[in-house]
RODRENLO-292691 format. One line per 10 residues: for each residue x, y, z of C-alpha. Coordinates in nm, 3 decimals. Example, Ala and Ser with C-alpha at 12.3 -4.5 7.8 and 13.67 -1.06 7.14 Angstrom:
2
1.230,-0.450,0.780  1.367,-0.106,0.714
END
This chain:
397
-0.475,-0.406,2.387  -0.737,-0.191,2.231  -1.103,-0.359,2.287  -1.284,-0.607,1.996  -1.512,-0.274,1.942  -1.225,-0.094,1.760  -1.086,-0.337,1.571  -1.423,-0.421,1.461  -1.464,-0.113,1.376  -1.122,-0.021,1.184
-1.202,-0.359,0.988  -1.576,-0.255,0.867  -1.451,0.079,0.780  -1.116,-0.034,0.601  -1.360,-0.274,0.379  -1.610,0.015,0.323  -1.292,0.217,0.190  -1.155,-0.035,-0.099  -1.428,-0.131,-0.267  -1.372,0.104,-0.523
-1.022,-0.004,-0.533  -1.149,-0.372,-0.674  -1.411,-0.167,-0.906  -1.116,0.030,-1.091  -0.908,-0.217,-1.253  -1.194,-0.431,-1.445  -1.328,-0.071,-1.558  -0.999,0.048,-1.697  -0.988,-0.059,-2.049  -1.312,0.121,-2.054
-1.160,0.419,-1.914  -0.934,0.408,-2.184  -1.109,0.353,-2.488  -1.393,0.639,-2.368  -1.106,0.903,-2.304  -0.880,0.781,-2.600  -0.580,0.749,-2.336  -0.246,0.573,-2.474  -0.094,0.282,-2.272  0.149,0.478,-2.077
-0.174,0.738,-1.958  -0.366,0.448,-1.895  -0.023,0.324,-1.711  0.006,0.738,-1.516  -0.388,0.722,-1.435  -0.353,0.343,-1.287  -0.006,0.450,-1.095  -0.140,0.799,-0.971  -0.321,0.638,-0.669  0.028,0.470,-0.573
0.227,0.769,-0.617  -0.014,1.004,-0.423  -0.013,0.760,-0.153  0.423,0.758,-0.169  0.396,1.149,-0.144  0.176,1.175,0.169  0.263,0.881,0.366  0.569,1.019,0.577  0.304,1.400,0.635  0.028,1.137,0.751
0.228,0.901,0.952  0.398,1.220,1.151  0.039,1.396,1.112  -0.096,1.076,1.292  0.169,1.054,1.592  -0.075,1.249,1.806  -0.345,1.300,1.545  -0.475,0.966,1.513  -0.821,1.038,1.519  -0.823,1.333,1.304
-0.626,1.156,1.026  -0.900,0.900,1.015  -1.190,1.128,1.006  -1.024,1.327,0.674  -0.905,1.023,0.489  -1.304,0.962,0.380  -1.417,1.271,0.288  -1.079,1.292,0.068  -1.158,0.948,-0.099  -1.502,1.110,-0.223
-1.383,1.442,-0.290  -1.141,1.252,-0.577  -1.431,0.997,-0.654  -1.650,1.285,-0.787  -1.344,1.435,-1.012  -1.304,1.070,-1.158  -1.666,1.016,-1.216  -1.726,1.379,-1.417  -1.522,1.180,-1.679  -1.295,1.501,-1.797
-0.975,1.544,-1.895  -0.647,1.360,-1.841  -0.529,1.575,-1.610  -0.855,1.569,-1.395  -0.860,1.237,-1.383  -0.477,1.190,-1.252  -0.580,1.465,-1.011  -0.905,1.274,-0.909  -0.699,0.957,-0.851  -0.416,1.116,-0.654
-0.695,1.246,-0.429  -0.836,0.871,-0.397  -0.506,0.775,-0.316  -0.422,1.104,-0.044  -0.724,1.010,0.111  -0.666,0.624,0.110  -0.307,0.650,0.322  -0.501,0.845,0.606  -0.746,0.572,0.633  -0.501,0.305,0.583
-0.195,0.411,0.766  -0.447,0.536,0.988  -0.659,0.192,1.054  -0.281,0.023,1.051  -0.108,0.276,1.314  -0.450,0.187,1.542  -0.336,-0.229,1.555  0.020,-0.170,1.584  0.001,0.079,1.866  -0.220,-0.053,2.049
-0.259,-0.414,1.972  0.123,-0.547,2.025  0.069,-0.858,2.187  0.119,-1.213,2.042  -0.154,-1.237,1.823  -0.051,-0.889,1.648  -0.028,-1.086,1.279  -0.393,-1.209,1.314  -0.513,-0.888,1.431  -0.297,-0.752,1.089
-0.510,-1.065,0.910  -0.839,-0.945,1.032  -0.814,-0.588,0.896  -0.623,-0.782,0.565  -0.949,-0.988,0.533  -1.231,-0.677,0.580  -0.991,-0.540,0.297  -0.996,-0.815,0.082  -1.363,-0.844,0.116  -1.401,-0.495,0.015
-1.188,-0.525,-0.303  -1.410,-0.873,-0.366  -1.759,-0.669,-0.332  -1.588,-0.380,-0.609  -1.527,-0.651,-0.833  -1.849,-0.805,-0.775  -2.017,-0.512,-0.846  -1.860,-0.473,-1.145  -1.923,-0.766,-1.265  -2.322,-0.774,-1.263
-2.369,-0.350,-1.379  -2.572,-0.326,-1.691  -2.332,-0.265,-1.958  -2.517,0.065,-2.026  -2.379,0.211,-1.721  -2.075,0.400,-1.796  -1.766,0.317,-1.638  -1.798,0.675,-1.443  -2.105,0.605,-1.323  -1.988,0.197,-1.200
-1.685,0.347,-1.023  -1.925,0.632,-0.834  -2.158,0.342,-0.718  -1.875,0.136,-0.625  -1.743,0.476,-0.331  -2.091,0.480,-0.215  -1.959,0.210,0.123  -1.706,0.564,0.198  -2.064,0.705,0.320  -2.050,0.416,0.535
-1.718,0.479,0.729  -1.854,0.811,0.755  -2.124,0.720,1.008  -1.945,0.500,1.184  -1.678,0.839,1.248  -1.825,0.888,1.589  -1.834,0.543,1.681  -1.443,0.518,1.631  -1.405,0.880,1.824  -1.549,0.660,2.143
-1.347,0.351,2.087  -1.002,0.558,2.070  -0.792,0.539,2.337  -0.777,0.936,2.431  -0.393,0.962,2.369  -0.371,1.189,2.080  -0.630,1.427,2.225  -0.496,1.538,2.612  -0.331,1.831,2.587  -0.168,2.059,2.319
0.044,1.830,2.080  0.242,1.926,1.860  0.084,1.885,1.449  0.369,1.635,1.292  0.603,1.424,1.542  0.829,1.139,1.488  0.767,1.008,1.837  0.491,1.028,2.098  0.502,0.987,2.494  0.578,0.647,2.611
0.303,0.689,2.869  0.078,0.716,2.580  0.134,0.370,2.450  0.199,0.007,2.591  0.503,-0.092,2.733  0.817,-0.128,2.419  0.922,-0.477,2.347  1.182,-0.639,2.564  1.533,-0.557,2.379  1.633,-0.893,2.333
1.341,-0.924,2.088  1.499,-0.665,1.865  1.830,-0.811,1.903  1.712,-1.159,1.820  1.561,-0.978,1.484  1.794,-0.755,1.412  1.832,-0.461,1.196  1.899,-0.693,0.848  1.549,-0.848,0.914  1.368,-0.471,0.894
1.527,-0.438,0.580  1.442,-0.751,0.438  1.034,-0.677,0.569  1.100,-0.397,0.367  1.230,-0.543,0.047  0.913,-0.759,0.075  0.680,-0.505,0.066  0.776,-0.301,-0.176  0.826,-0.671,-0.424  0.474,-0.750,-0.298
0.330,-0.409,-0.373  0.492,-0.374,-0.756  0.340,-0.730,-0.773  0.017,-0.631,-0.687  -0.035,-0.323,-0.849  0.108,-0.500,-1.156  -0.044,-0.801,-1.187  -0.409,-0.674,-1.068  -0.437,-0.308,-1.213  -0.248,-0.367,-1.560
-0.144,-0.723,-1.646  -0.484,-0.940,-1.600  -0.715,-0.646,-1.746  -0.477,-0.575,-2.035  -0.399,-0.920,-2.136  -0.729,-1.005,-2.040  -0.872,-0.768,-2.328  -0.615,-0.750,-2.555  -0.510,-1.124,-2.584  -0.828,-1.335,-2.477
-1.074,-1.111,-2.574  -1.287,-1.087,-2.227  -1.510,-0.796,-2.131  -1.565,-0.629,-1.796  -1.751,-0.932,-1.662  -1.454,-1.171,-1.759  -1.168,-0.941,-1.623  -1.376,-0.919,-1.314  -1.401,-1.258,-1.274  -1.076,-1.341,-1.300
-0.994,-1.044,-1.017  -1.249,-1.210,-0.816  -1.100,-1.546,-0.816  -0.772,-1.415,-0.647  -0.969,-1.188,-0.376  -1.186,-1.516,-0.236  -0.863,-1.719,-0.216  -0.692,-1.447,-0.063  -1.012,-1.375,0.184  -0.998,-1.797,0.262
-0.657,-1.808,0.336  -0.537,-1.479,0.519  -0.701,-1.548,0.847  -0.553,-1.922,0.846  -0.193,-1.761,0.757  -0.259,-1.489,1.017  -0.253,-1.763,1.277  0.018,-1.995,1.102  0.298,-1.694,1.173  0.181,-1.577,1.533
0.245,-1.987,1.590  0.538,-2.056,1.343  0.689,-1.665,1.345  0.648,-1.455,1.026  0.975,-1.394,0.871  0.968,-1.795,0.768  0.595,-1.780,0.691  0.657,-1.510,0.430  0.984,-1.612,0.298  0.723,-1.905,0.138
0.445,-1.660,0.048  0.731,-1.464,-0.175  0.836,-1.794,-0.379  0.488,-1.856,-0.424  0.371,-1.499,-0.567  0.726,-1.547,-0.797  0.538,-1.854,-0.911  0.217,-1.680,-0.963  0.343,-1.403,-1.118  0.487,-1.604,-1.371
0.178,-1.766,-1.469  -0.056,-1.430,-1.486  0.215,-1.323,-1.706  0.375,-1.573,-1.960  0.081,-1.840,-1.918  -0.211,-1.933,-2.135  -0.565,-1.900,-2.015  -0.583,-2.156,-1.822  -0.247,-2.083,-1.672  -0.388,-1.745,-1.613
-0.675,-1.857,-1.398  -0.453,-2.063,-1.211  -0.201,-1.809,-1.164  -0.468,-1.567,-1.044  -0.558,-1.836,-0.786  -0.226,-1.865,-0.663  -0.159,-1.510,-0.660  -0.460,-1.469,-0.416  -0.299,-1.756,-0.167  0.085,-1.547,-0.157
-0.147,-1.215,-0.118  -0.300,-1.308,0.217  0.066,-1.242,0.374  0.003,-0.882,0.242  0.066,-0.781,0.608  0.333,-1.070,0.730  0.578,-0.768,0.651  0.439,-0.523,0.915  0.412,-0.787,1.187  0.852,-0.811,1.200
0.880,-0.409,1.152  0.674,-0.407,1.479  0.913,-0.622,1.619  1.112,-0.436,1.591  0.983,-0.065,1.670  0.865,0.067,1.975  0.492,0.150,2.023  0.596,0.535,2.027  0.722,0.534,1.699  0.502,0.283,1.522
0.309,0.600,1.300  0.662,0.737,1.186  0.822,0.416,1.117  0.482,0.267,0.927  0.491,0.528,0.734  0.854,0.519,0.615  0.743,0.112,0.540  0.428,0.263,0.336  0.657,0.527,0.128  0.816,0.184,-0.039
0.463,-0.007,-0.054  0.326,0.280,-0.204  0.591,0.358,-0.455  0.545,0.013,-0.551  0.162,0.052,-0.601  0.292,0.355,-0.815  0.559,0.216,-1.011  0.368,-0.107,-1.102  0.151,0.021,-1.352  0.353,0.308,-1.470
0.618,0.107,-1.578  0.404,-0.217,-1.707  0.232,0.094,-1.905  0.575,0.198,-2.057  0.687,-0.111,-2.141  0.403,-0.332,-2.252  0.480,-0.213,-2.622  0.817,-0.367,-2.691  0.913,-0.556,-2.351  0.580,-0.670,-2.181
0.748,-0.954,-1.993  1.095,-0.779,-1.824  0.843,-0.631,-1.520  0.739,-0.950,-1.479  1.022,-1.152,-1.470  1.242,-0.884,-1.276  1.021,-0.901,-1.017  0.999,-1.306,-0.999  1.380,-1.242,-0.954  1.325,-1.034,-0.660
1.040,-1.177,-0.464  1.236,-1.576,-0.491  1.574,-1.387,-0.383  1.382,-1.215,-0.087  1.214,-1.505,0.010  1.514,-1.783,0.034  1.701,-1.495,0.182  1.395,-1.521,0.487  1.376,-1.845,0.527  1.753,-1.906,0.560
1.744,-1.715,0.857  1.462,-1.804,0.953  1.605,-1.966,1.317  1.637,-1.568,1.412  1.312,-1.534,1.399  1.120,-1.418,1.708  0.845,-1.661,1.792
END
């Protein structure tokens, strides 16, 4: 079990790194109407973070077998490298490039931040540790939206979204902090650049097998399914569906939109700690079998409801979101600590393509068939979620 230092540590810098990721979304109508985009560019520039982050997440994760602490030290410097493209306010092809840098550089210091708890942090409280990096997240994405929300109007939305990276700088001094509070594993000896595997003597003992018996191979695949739902959800619902029908049908500005964004983050920062806790005591395949009929519900109401709905859809869809990591707590039940980076990766290739596809397709469609998205996905996540908790008496505890 890695000491409090580093997961202190992973958790300040993983909330330095998303601010900017709750700054985009209330800025994007902006983005549009400055660059003259059409919905299904505004859709690519939303969805280009996503699909960067689907393209390098199996490179990282075998990059980050033995190359933990390298992966972590690039993923910053990456994120502001794309930051500056976005905020010289060009072209549509710079900013898709700029984005798909933000998102390169936001899978090394996720995956990397991630691979850190589940290697080394496999014990029974593994889906509170999960919370606690969830919640530094959340309050990252809370502060971007914030921040948003109280900028002059006469700053540009270039200019907001700069301001909003300027926490990255933070992660960057705290670089040699983390260096100390690694475990030395990925550093003795010549290793080999990408690996599926490392040494066992490099990690904590595997789980007993009876624990991946108990689970079973169905219950991977269902974590899966989840995560991918959750993530078209997400990047649906908060990058394209509340700003656009925000603007378009209730007339809100940046302040509104943020608001609105805001809402969901605090009830997601409330709760995921609590629900953290509820599925290291109740197990977390029957913990988020709940949270998925509950973001079906929510979805529903960002979607098809009025105003008010809205607002309280937004609140609800904050509540399923703290379970964000639920999913990653069975896959490490069912991995062993030597393969966590390769297999977290495969799980972030499906999140990720998710986060990609979510405003992509919501941009394609919005036109003539706003609401299929939406109610596909409802579909899905309720399916998913009876499916775990009627098996939820397999579930390890």
């Amino acid at each position: 079990m890695p000491a409090p230092r580093l997961i202190v540590l992973l958790c300040v810098m993983t909330g330095a790194n998303t601010v900017s990721i709750g700054a985009f979304p209330a800025l994007l109508p902006e983005l549009g109407a400055a660059d003259g985009l059409a919905d299904w560019q505004l859709g690519a520039v939303a969805g280009a973070f996503g699909f960067a982050r689907m393209l390098t997440d199996v490179p990282s994760g075998l990059f980050m077998t033995h190359h933990l602490g390298r992966a972590l030290r690039i993923g910053p410097v990456l994120l502001l490298g794309g930051a500056a493209l976005i905020g010289t306010g060009g072209s549509f092809g710079v900013l898709l490039f700029g984005r798909a840098l933000m998102g390169a550089g936001h899978t090394l210091a996720t995956l990397g931040a991630l691979t850190a708890i589940l290697r080394y942090h496999g014990g029974g409280r593994l889906a509170s540790a999960l919370a606690a990096s969830e919640f530094a997240a959340m309050l990252g994405v809370l502060a971007g939206a914030g921040l948003t929300s109280v900028l002059p109007r006469a700053v540009t939305w270039n200019v907001a979204l700069l301001i909003a990276c300027l926490p990255v700088f933070l992660t960057l001094a705290l670089l040699p902090a983390l260096g100390r509070a690694l475990p030395r594993a990925d550093g003795a000896g010549p290793r080999p650049l990408f690996a599926r595997s490392a040494e066992a003597s490099a990690d904590p003992p595997a789980p007993p097998a009876r624990t991946a018996a108990a689970v079973g191979p169905w219950l991977g695949l269902l974590a899966g399914t989840a995560g991918a739902a959750v993530a078209i959800c997400y990047a649906t619902v908060d990058q394209f569906v509340i700003p656009v029908r925000g603007s378009r049908e209730f007339a809100l500005d940046r302040a509104g939109i943020a608001h609105l964004l805001m809402l969901g983050q605090l009830v997601d920062i409330l709760a995921v700690l609590p629900l953290g806790a509820l599925a290291d005591r109740r197990g977390a395949p029957s913990v988020l079998g709940g949270v998925l009929l509950l973001m079906a519900a929510a979805v529903g109401l960002v979607a098809f409801g009025t105003l008010p709905l809205m607002v309280a859809g937004c609140a609800l869809f904050g509540l399923a979101m703290a379970g964000w990591t639920l999913p990653l707590t069975i896959l490490r039940a069912v991995t062993t600590p030597t393969q966590i980076a390769w297999r977290t990766a495969l799980y972030r290739v499906a999140v990720d393509g998710g986060m990609c596809l979510g405003p992509l397709l919501s941009g394609v469609l919005t036109a003539r068939h706003a609401g299929v998205l939406p109610g596909l996905m409802a579909a899905v996540l309720t399916a998913t979620g009876i499916a775990l908790l009627a098996r939820r008496h397999l579930a390890g505890r």
